[in-house]
N, C-alpha and C positions, 0 to 999 in steps of 0.2 A: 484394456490395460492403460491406455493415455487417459483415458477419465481418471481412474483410480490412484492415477497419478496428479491430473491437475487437483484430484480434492483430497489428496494428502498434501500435497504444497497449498494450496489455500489455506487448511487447517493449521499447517505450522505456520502461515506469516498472522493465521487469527491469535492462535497462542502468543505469537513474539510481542504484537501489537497490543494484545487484550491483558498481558500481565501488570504490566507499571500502572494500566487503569482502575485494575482489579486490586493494587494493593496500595492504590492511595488514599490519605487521609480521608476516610468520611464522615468528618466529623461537620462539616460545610456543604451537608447535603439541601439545605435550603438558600445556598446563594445561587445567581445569577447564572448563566454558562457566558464564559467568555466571547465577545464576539469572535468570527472567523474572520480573521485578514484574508486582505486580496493579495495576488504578487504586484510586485511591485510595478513602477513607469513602465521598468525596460524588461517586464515579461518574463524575469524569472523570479522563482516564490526560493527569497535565502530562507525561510523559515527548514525546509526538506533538509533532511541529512537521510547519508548513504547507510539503508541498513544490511550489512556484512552478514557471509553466511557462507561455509564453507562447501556445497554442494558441490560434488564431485560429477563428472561426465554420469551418466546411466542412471545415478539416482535422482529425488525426486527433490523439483528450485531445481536445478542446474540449471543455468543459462535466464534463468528467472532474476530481474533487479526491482531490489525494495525500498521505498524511499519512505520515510516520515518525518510529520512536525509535530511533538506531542505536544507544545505549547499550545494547539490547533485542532488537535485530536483528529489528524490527518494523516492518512496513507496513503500511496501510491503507487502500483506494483504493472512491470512493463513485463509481457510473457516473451520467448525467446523470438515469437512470431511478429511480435512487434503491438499487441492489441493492450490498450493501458485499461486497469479499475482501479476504484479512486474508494476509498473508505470513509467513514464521517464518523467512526466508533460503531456503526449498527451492520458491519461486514463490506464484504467488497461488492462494487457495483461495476459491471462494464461500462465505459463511458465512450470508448473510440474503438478503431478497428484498422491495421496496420492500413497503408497507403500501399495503391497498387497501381503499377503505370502500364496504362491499357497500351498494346503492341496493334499498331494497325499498318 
């Protein structure tokens, strides 16, 4: 059942993300692709805004946060556990894995 849940929440942040790409102009299908910015000096990327989602306790995203820069054609999606994937337009990739502090 948690499977079947993290890939209906994948599925809907691919739809949220994959729509504005899917219906833009193509009429400039042979220019360049924009280069991808880096974040800035002090390490954070202002490009990211917060994407909003009304997932309620039990169902499926709750506790899940989605961030993107479509200037960038960039995602970034933190699960409740703390583990980040990072999108580039061709789906989500895991990139880190929550931080654990060893008890000795």
């Amino acid at each position: 059942m948690r499977t079947t849940t993290l890939l209906a929440t994948l599925a809907l942040l691919a739809a949220t993300i994959g729509t504005p790409a899917l219906a833009a102009s193509h009429g400039h299908k042979h220019q360049r692709a924009q280069p991808v910015s880096a974040p800035a000096d002090d390490g954070y990327d202002h490009g990211m805004q917060t994407v909003p989602h009304s997932a309620a306790p039990k169902q499926p995203g709750h506790g899940w946060q989605y961030f993107s820069d479509p200037a960038t054609l960039r995602a970034v999606v933190i699960s409740p556990q703390g583990d980040y994937y990072l999108s580039r337009g061709r789906g989500l990739r895991w990139v880190a894995a929550a931080q654990t502090q060893n008890q000795e």
